[in-house]
C-alpha positions as CSV (number, residue, x, y, z in Angstrom):
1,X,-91.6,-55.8,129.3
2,X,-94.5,-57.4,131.2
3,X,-96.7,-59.4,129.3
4,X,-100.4,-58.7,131.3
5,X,-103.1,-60.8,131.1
6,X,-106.7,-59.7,130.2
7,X,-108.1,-59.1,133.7
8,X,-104.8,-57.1,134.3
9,X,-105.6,-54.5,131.9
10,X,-106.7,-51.5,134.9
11,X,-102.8,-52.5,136.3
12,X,-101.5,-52.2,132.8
13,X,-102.4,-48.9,132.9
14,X,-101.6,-47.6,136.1
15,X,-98.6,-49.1,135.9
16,X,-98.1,-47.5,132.4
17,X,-98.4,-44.1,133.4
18,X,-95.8,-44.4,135.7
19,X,-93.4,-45.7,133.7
20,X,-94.5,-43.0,131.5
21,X,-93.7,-40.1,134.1
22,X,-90.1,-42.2,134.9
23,X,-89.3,-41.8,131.2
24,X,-90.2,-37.8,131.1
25,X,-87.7,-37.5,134.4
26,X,-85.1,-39.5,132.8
27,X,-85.3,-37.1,129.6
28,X,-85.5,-33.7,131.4
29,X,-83.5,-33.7,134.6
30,X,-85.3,-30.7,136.1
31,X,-88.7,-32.7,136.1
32,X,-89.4,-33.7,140.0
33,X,-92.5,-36.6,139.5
34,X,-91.4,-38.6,142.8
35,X,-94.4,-37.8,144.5
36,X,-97.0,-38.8,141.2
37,X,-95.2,-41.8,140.6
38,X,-94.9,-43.0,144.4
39,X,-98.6,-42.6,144.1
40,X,-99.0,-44.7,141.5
41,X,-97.1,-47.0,142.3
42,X,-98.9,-47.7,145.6
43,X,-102.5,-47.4,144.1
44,X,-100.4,-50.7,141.3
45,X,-99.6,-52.4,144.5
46,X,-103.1,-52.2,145.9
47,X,-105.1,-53.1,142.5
48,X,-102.4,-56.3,142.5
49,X,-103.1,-57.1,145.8
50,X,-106.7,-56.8,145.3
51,X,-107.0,-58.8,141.9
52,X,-104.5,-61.5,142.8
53,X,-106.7,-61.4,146.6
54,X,-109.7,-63.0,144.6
55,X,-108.6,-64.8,141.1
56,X,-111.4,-67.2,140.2
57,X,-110.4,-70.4,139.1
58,X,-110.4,-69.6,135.4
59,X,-107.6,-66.8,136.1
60,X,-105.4,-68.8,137.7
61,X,-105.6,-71.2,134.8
62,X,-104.6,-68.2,132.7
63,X,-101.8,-67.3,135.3
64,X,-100.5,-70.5,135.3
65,X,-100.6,-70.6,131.7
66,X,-98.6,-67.0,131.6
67,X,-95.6,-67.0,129.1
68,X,-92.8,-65.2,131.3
69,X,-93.8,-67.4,134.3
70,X,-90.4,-69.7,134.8
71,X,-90.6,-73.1,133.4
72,X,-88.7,-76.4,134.4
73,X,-85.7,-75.4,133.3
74,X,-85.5,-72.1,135.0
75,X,-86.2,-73.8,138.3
76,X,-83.3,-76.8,137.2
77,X,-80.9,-73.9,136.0
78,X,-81.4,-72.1,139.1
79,X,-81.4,-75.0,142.5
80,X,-79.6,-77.7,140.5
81,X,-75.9,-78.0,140.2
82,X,-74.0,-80.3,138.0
83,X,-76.9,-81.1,136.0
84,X,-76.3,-83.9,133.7
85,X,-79.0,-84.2,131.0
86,X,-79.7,-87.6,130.1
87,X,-81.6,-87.9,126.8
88,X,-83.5,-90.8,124.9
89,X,-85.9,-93.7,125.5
90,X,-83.8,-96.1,124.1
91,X,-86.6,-97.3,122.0
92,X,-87.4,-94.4,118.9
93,X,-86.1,-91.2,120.1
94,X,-85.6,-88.2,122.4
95,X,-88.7,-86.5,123.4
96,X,-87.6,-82.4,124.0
97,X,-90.7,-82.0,125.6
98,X,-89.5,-84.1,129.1
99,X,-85.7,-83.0,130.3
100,X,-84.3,-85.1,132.8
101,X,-81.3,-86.1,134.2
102,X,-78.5,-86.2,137.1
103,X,-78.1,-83.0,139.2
104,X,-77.3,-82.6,142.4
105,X,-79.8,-80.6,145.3
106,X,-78.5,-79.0,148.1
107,X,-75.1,-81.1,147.4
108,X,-76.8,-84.3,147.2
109,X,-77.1,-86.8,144.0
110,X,-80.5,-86.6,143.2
111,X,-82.8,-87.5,139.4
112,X,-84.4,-84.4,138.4
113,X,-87.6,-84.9,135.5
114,X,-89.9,-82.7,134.0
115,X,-92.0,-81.1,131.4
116,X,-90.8,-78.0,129.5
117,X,-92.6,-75.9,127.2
118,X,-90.1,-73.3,126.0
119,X,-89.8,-69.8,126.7
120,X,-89.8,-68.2,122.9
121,X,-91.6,-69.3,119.2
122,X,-88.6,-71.3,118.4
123,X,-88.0,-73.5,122.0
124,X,-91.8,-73.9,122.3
125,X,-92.4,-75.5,118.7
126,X,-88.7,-77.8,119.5
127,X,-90.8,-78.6,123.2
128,X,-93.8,-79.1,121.7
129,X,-95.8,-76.9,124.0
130,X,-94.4,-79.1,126.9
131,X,-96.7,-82.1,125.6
132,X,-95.2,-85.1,125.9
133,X,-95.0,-88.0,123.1
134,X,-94.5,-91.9,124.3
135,X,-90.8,-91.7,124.2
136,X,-91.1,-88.7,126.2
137,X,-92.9,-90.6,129.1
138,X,-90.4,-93.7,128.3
139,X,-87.4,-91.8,128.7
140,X,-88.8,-90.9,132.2
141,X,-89.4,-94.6,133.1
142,X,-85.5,-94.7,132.1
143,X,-84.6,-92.3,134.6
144,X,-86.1,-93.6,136.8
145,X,-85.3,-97.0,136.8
146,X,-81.9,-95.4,136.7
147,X,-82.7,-93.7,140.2
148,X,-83.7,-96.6,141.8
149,X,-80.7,-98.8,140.7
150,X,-78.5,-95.8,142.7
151,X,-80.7,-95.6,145.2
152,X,-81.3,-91.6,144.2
153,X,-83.9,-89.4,145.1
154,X,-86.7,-88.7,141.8
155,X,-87.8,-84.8,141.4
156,X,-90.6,-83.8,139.1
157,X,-91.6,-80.5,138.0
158,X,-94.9,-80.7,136.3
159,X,-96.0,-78.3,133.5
160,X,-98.2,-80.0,130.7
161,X,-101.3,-78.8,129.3
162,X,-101.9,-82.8,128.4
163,X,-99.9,-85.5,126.8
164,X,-99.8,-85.3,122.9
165,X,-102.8,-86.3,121.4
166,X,-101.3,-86.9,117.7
167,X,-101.9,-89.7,115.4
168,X,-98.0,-90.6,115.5
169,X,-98.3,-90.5,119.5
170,X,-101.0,-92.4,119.2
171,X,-99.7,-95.0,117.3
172,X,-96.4,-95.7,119.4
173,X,-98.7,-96.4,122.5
174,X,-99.1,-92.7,124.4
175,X,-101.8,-94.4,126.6
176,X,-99.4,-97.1,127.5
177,X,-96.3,-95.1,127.9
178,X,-98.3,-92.8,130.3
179,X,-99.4,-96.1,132.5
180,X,-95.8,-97.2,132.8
181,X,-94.9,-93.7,134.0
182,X,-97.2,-94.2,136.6
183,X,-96.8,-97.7,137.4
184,X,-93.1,-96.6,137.9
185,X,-93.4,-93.7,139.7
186,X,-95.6,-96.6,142.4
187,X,-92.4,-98.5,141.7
188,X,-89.4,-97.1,142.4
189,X,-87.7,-97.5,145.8
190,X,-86.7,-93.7,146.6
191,X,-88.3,-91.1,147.7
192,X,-90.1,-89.0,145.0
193,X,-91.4,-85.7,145.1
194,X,-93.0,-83.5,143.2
195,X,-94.1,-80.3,142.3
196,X,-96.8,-78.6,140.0
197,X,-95.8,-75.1,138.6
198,X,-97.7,-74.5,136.3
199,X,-100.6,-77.1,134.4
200,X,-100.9,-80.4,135.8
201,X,-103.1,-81.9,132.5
202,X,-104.6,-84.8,132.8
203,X,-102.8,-88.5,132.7
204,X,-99.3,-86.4,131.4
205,X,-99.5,-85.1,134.7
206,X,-99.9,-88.1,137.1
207,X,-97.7,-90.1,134.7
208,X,-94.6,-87.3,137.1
209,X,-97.2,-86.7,139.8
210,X,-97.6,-90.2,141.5
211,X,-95.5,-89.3,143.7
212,X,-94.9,-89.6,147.8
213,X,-95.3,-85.9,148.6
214,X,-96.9,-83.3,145.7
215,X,-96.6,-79.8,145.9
216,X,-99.0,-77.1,144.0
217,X,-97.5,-73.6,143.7
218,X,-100.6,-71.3,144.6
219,X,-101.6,-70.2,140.8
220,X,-100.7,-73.3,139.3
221,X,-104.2,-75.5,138.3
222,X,-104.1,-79.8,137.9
223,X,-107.2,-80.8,136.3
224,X,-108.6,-84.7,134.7
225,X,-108.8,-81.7,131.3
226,X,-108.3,-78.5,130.5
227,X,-111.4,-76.0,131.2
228,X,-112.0,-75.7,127.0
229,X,-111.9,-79.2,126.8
230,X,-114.4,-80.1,129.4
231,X,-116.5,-77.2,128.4
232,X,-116.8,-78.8,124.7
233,X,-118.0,-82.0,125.7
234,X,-120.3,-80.7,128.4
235,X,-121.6,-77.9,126.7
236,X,-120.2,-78.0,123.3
237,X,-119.0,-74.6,123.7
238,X,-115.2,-74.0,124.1
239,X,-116.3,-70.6,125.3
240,X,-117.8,-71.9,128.7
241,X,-114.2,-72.4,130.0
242,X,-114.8,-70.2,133.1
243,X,-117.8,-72.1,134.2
244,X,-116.1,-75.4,133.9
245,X,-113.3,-73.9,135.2
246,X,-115.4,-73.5,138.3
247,X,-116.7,-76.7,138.4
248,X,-114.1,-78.8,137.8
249,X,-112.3,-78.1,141.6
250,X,-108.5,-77.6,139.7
251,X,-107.2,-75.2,141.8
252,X,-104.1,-75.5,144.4
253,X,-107.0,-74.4,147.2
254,X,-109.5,-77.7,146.0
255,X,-106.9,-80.2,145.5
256,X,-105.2,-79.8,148.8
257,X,-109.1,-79.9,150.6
258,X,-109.3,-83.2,148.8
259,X,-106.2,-84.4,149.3
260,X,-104.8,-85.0,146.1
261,X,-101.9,-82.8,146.8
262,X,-100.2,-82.1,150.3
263,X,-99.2,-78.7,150.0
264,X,-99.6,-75.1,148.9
265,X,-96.3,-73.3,148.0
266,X,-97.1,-69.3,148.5
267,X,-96.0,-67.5,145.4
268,X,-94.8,-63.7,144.9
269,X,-97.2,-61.0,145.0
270,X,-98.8,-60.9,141.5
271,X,-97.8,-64.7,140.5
272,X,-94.6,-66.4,139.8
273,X,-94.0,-64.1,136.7
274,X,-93.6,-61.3,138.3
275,X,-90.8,-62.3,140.6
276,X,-89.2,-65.5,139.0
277,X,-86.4,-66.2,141.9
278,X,-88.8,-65.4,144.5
279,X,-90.9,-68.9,143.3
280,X,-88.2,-70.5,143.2
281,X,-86.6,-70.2,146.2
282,X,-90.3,-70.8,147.9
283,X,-90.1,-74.4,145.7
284,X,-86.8,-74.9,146.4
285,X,-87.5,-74.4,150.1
286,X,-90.6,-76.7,149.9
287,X,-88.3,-79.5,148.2
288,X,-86.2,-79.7,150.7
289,X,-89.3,-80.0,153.5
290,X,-90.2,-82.7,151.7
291,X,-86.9,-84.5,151.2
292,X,-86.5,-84.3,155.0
293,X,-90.0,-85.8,155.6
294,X,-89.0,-88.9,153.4
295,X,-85.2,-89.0,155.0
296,X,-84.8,-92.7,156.8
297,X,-87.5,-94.8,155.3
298,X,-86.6,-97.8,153.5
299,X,-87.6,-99.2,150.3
300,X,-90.6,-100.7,151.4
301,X,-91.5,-97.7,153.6
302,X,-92.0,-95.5,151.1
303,X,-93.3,-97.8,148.4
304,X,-96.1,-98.3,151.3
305,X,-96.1,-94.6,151.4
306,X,-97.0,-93.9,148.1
307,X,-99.8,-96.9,147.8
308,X,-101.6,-96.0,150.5
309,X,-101.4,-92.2,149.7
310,X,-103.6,-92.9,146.1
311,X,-106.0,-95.7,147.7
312,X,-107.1,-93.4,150.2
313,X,-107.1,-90.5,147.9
314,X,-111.2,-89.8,147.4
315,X,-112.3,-91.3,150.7
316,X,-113.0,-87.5,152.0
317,X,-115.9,-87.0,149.4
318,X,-116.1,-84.0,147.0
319,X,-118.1,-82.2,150.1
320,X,-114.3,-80.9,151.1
């Protein structure tokens, strides 16, 4: 059943009733309501059309935040093959909340890393939301590392509201653990790519995100904060989310005009939820573009790549 957000409610409805009249036919046989619910069904598909036409940018946070939309390991489950999860930083313990490991894309070896939240009560509380703790981030330094040494290709699928901002986090170095993620993403000798798809918080999203080539899926949001967060220190008021929302430029539209990402991946009609393979194929698709783009530079290529892709990131002005 489809979970619909608040501003979804006039869709809910429509789309209600005609479920409604479906589930009359199916219990009398002589009831003919193909014409009503062919109606209703296009007057669905033009509200969707309409509301997903204009989504401010505090909707698309709430889009990208949307329960059934797929997660990392929906998209790993479903391009992947041979995925080999590779667990532990070595150093205090495994970190649920980043999976990673070997996999192979379109037939070829690759290191696949990313954030997952969970998709029910029980997976969320085991992935911690998708917040990541410092062994978290250290386990992706492993993997990486690991990828360079083979000379494989690093993917990252992004979805974090923030790191973990617990006292225990805190104390095993989150702030540094989150630097040497990033550091090593500069690092690493292979081409790396990445994709957004759903939050892209803060420093537990750039610590996957420093990447050659990063990709936004068109609902998905990558922000310094979340909109409740900024809206308490600015305002002290959690509940002025929307206009900090709107200031704060965090959409896949503002972050390509400013050139912190490089492209927009279209999503279904209605948002990723609504048509899970349909996303991921587009992402899948968009992978492979940027694999191909990376295909033939050396070592020192792309490590030049990546440098001068963050130095010059800014130079256009927030007048984009």
């Amino acid at each position: 059943m489809t979970q619909y957000l608040d501003f979804e409610k006039p869709l809910a409805e429509i789309e209600g009733k005609a479920e409604e009249l479906r589930a009359m036919a199916r219990a009398n046989d002589e009831m003919d309501i193909t014409a009503e619910a062919k109606a209703l069904d296009a007057k669905a598909a033009s509200l969707l059309d309409e509301i997903y036409g204009s989504l401010t940018p505090w909707r698309k946070c709430q889009v990208a935040r949307h329960p059934e939309r797929p997660h990392c390991k929906d998209y790993v489950d479903a391009m992947f093959t041979e995925f080999t999860p590779l667990a532990g930083d070595r150093n205090f313990a495994d970190d649920l909340a980043v999976m990673g490991g070997l996999a192979r894309f379109n037939d070829r070896p690759v290191m696949v890393i990313g954030h997952e939240k969970g998709n029910d009560t029980k997976s969320r509380i085991e992935r911690n939301f998708g917040m990541a703790r410092p062994e978290g981030y250290r386990k992706a330094v492993r993997l990486m590392e690991l990828a360079g040494k083979f000379g494989l290709p690093v993917i990252t699928l992004v979805d974090t509201p923030g790191a973990y901002p617990g006292k225990g986090a805190e104390e095993r170095g989150q702030s540094e653990a989150i630097a040497r993620s990033t550091e090593k993403c500069l690092q690493i000798g292979v081409p790396l790519v990445s994709v957004i798809i759903g939050e892209g918080g803060s420093g537990g999203a750039v610590a996957f995100a420093t990447a050659n080539r990063v990709a936004m899926l068109e609902h998905a949001v990558y922000s310094v904060i979340t909109p409740e967060g900024c809206a308490s220190i600015l305002w002290k008021d959690s509940e002025k989310m929307r206009e900090a929302a709107e200031a704060m430029r965090l959409t896949a539209d503002d972050l390509r005009k400013l050139g912190v990402t490089d492209r927009i991946i279209p999503e279904p009609k209605g948002g990723a939820h609504r048509d899970a393979p349909a996303a991921i194929a587009a992402v899948r698709s968009a992978i492979e573009s940027m694999l191909s783009e990376l295909d033939g530079k050396d070592a020192k290529a792309l490590i030049a790549d990546r440098r001068k892709k963050y130095l010059d990131m800014g130079s256009k002005g927030l007048a984009a």
